[in-house]
C-alpha positions as protocol buffer text, in pm:
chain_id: "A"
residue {
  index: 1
  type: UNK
  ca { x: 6614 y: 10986 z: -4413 }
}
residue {
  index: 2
  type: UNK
  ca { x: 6509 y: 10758 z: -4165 }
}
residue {
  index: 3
  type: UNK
  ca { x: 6166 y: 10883 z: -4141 }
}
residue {
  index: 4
  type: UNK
  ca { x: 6131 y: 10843 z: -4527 }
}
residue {
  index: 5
  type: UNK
  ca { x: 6183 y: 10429 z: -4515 }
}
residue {
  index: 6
  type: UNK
  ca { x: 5829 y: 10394 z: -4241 }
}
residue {
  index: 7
  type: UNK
  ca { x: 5575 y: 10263 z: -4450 }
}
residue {
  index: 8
  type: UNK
  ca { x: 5318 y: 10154 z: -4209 }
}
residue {
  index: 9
  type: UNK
  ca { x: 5113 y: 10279 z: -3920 }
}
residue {
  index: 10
  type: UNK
  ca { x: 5124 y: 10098 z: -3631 }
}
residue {
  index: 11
  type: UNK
  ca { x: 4989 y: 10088 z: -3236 }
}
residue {
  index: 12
  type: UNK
  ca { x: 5139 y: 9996 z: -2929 }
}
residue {
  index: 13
  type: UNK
  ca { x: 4911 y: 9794 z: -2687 }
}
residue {
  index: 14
  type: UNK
  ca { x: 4960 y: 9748 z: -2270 }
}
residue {
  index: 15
  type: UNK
  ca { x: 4853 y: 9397 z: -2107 }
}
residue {
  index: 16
  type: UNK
  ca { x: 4628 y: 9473 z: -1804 }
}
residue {
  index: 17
  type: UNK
  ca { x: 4470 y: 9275 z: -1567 }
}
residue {
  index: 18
  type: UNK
  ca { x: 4080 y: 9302 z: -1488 }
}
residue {
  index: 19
  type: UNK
  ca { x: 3876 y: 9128 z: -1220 }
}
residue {
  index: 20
  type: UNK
  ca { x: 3535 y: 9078 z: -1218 }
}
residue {
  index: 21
  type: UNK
  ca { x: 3284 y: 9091 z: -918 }
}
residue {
  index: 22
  type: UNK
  ca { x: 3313 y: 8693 z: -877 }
}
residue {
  index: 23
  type: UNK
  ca { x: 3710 y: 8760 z: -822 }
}
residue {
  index: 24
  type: UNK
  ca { x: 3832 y: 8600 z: -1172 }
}
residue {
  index: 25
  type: UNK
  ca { x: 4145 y: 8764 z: -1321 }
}
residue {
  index: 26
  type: UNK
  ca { x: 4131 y: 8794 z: -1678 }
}
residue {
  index: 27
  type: UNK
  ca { x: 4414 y: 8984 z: -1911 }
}
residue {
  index: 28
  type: UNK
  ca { x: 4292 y: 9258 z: -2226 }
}
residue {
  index: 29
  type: UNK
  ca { x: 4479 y: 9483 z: -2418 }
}
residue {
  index: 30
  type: UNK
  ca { x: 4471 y: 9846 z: -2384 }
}
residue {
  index: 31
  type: UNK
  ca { x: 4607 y: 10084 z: -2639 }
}
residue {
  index: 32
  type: UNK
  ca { x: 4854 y: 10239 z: -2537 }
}
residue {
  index: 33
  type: UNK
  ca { x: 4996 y: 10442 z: -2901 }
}
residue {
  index: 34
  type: UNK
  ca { x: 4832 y: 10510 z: -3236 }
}
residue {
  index: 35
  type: UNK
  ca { x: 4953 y: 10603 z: -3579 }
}
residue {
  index: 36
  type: UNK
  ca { x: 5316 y: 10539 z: -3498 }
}
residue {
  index: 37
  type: UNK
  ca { x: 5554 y: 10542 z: -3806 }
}
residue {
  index: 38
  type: UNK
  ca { x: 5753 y: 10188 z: -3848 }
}
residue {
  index: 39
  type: UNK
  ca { x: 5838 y: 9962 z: -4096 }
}
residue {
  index: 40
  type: UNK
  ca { x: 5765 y: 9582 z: -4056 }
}
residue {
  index: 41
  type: UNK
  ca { x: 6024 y: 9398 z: -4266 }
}
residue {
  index: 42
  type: UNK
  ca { x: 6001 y: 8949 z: -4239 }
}
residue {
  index: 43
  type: UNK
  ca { x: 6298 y: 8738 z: -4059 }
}
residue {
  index: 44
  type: UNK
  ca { x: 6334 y: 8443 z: -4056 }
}
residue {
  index: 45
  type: UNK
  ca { x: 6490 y: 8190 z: -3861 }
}
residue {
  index: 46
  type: UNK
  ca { x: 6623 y: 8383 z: -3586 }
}
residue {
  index: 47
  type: UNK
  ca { x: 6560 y: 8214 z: -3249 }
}
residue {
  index: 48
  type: UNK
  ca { x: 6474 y: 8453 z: -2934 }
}
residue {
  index: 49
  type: UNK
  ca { x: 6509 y: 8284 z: -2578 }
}
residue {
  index: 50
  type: UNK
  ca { x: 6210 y: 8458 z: -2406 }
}
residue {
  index: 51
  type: UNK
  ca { x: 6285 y: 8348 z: -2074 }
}
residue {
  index: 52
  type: UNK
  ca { x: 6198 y: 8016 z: -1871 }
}
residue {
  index: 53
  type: UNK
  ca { x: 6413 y: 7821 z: -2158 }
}
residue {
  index: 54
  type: UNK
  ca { x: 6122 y: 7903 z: -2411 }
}
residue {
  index: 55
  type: UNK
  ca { x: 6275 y: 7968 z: -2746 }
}
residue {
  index: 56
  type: UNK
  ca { x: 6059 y: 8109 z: -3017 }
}
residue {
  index: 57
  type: UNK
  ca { x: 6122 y: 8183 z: -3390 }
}
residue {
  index: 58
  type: UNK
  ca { x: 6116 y: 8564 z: -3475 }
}
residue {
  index: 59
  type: UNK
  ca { x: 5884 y: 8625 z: -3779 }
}
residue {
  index: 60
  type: UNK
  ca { x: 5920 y: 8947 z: -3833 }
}
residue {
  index: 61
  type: UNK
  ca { x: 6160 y: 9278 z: -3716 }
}
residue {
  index: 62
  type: UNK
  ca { x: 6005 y: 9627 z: -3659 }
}
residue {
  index: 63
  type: UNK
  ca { x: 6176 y: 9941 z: -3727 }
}
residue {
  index: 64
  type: UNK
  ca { x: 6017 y: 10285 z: -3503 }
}
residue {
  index: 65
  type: UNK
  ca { x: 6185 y: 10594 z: -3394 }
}
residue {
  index: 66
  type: UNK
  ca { x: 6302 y: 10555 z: -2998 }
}
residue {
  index: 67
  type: UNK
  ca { x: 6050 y: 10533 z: -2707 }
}
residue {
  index: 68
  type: UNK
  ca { x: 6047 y: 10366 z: -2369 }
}
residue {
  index: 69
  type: UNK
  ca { x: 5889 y: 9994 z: -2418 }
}
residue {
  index: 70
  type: UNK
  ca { x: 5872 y: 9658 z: -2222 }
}
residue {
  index: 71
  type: UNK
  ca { x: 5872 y: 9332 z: -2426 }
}
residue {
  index: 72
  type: UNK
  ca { x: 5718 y: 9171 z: -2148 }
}
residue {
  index: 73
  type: UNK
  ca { x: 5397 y: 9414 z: -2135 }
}
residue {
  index: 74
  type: UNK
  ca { x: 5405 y: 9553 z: -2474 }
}
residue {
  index: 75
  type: UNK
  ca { x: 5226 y: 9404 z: -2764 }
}
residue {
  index: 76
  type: UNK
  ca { x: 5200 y: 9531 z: -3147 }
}
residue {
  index: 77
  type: UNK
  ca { x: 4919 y: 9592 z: -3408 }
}
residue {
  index: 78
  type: UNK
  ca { x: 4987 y: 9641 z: -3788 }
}
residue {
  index: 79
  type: UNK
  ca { x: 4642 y: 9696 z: -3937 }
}
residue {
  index: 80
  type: UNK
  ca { x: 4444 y: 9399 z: -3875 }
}
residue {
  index: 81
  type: UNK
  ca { x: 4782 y: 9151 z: -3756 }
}
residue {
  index: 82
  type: UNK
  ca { x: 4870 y: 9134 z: -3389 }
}
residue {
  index: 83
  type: UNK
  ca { x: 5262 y: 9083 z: -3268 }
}
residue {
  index: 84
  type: UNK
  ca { x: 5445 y: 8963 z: -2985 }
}
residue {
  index: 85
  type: UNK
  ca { x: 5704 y: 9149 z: -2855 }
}
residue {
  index: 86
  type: UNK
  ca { x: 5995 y: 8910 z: -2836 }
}
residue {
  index: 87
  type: UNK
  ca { x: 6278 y: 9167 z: -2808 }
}
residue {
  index: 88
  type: UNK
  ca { x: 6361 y: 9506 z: -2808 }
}
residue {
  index: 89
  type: UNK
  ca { x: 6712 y: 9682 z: -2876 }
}
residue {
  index: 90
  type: UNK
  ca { x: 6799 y: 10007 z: -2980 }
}
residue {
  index: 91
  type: UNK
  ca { x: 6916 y: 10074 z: -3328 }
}
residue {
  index: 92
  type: UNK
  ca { x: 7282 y: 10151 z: -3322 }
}
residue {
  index: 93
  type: UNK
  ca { x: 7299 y: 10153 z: -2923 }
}
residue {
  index: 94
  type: UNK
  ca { x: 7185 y: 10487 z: -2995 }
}
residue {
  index: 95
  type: UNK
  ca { x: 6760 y: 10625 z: -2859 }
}
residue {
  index: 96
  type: UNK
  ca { x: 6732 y: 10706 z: -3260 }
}
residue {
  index: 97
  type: UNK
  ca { x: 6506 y: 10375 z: -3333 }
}
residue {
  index: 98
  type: UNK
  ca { x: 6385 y: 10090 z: -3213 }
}
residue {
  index: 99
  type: UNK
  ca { x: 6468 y: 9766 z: -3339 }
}
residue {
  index: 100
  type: UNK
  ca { x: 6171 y: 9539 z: -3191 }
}
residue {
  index: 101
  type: UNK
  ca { x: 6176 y: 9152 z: -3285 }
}
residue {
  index: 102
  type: UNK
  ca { x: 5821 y: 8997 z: -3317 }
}
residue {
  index: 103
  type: UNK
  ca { x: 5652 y: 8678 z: -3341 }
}
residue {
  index: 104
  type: UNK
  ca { x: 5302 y: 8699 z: -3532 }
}
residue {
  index: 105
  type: UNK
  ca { x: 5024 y: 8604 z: -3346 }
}
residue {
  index: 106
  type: UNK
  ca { x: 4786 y: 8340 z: -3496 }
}
């Protein structure tokens, strides 16, 4: 049943850190996960403390079966739309799904 309510394809993206010859750190993405199942459903209004007092407005809440993720590394992309991983729980307090706040990305 749960399977039947994805709708979308998404991927799961890794920051990483790169230097160059000159010793400059810059950050990219790296993909990490394609073609995952999950359904991207908006909410509104919810404020997430993501640490250091910074509160942010969740835009939107992910549903995806259960896998090992870190909301501080992690980052999301739903066709052409990029997410911020604000916070992560599991569904139930059960490993059947994720329930993964985000915050679009502008």
């Amino acid at each position: 049943m749960f399977d039947g309510l994805m709708n979308n394809l998404c991927s799961l993206w890794v920051e990483a850190e790169t230097q160059s010859t000159g010793g400059e750190v810059s950050k990219t993405w790296t993909l990490v996960a394609s073609g995952i199942r999950c359904r991207l459903d908006m909410k509104r209004g919810m404020e997430v403390n993501t640490g250091g007092g910074r509160m942010v407005k969740a835009s939107h809440i992910l549903y995806m079966r259960w896998r090992t993720m870190d909301e501080r590394k992690h980052r999301v992309k739903i066709g052409n739309d990029n997410y911020n991983i604000l916070l992560v729980s599991s569904g139930g307090g059960t490993k059947n799904h994720l329930e993964i706040l985000l915050e679009r990305i502008h």
